[in-house]
ROLUM-886742 format. One record per residue (C-alpha): x, y, z. Coordinates in Angstrom, 3 decimals. Layout:
! residues N
[[X; Y; Z]] ...
This chain:
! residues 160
[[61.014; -2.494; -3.809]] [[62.216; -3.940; -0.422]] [[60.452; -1.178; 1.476]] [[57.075; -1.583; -0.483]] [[57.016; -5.746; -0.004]] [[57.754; -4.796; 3.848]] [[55.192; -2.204; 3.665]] [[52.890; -4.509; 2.083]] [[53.583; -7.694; 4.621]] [[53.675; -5.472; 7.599]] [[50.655; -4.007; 9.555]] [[48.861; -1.369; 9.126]] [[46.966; 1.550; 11.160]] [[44.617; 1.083; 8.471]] [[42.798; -2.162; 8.785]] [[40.055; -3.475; 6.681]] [[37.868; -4.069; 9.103]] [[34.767; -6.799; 8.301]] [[31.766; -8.688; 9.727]] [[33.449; -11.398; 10.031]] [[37.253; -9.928; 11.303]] [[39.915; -7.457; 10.945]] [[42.953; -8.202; 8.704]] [[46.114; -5.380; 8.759]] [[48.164; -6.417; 6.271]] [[47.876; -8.355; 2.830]] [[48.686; -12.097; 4.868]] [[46.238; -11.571; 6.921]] [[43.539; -10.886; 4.047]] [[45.086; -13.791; 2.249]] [[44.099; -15.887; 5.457]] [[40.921; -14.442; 5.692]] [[40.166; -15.142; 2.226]] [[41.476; -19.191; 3.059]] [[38.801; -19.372; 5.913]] [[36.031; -16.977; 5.346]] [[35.925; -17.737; 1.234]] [[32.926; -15.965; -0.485]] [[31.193; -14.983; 3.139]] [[33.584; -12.230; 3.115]] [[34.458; -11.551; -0.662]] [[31.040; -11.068; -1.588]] [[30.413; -8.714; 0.836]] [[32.668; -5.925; -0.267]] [[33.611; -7.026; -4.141]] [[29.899; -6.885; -5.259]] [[29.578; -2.811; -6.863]] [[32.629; -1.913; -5.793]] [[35.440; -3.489; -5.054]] [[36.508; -2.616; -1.526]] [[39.410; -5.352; -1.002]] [[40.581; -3.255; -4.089]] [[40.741; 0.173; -2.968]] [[42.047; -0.850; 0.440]] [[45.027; -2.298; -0.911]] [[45.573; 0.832; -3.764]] [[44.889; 3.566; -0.667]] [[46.551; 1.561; 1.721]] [[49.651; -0.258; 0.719]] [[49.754; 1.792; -2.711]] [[49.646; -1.913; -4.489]] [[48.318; -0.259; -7.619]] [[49.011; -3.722; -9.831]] [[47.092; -5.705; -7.309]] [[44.028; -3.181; -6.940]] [[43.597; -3.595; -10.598]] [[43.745; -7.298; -11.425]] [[41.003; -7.776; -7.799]] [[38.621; -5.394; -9.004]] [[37.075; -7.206; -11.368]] [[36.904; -10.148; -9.624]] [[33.506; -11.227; -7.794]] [[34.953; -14.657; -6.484]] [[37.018; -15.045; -3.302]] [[38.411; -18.486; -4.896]] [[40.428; -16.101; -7.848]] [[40.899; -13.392; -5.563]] [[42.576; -15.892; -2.900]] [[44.613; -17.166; -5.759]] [[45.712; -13.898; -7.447]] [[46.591; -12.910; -3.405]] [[48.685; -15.812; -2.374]] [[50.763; -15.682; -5.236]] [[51.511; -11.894; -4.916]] [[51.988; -12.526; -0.839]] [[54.299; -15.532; -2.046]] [[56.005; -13.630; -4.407]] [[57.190; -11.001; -1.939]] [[58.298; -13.133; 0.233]] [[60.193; -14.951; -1.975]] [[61.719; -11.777; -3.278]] [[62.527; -10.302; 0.435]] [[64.079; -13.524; 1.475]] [[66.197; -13.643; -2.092]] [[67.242; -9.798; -1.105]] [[68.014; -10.937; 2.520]] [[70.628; -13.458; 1.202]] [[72.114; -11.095; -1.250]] [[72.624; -8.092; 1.433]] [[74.502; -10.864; 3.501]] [[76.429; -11.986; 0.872]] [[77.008; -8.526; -0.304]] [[78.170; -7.171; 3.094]] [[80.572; -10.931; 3.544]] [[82.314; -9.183; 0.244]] [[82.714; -5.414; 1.792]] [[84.958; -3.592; -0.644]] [[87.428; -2.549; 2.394]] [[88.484; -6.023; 1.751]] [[90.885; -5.858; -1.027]] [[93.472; -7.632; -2.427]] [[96.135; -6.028; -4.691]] [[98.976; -7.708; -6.641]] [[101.382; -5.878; -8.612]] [[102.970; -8.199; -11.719]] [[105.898; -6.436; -11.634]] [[106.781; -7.923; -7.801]] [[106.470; -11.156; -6.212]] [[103.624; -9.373; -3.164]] [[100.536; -9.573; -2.676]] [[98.758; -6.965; -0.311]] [[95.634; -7.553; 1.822]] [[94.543; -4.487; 3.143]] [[93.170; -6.519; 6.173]] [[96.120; -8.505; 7.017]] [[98.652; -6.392; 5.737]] [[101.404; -6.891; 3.509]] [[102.836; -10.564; 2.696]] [[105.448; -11.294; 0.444]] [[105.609; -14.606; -1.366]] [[109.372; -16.624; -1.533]] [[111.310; -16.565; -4.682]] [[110.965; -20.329; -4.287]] [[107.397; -20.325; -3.717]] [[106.746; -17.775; -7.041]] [[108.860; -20.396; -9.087]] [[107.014; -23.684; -7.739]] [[104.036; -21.873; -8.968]] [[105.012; -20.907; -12.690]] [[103.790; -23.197; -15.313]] [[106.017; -25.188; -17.514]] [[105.854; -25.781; -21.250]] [[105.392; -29.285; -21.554]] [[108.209; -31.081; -23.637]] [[107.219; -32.608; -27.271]] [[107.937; -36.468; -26.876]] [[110.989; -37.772; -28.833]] [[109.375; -39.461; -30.810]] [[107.741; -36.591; -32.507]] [[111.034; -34.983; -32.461]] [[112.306; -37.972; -34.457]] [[109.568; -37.721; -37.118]] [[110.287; -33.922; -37.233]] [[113.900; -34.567; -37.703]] [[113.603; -37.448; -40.835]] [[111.080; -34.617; -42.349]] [[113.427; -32.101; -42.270]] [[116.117; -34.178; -43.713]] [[114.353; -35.539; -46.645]] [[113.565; -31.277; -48.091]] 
């Protein structure tokens, strides 16, 4: 998917070229559609849909192609453009993040701990071994029952 939104955000050798401009790439048609409105659209959407089969031929957009050819005004085809355009670049931006994030996280950095000893190993750093003091400070105590619960417990038991 990443290299199709690139492909489809990026220019292209194959321009659609008009009478009123050149666009390369879908943002530039989506611009074009902003400031030339139905002066362009009309033009080429009329019999056939020419916006259409540049962006199938092109940029291979087969979803796209179909929901503009029907269209005959630039105001839905503007609308149905932007939000694909937006939608890709959302997307590429959320994949951006997630490759950093993903590459922060590189599986050569490991940590291993083995229950049965008192180290932990980071393959990084090397190997680091943790106090007998330290291992106890972290162990978790059972908390006491207060005495008076202990009291009740103990008249209970007496009285069976």
């Amino acid at each position: 998917m990443k290299d199709a939104f690139t492909k489809y955000l990026s220019d292209t050798e194959f321009s659609f070229k008009s009478h009123l401009g050149e666009f390369k790439n879908l943002r530039e048609f989506r611009d074009a559609l902003k400031q030339h409105g139905d002066g362009l659209y009309q033009a080429y959407a009329q019999d056939v849909n020419h916006f259409a089969k540049w962006v199938e031929d092109v940029f291979g957009d087969v979803k796209l192609a179909n929901d503009l050819r029907p269209i005959r005004q630039a105001d839905e085809a503007l609308a149905l453009v932007d939000k694909r355009v937006q939608f890709m670049e959302l997307w590429l931006e959320q994949n951006e993040k997630l490759e950093m994030l993903t590459n922060m996280f590189d599986s050569s950095i490991t940590t291993d701990f083995t229950p049965a000893s008192d180290r932990f190993t980071n393959h990084l750093l090397g190997e680091q071994k943790i106090g007998k003091s330290n291992a106890a400070k972290a162990a978790v105590k059972t908390p006491r029952a207060p005495k008076a619960a202990k009291t009740q417990k103990a008249a209970k038991a007496k009285r069976k």
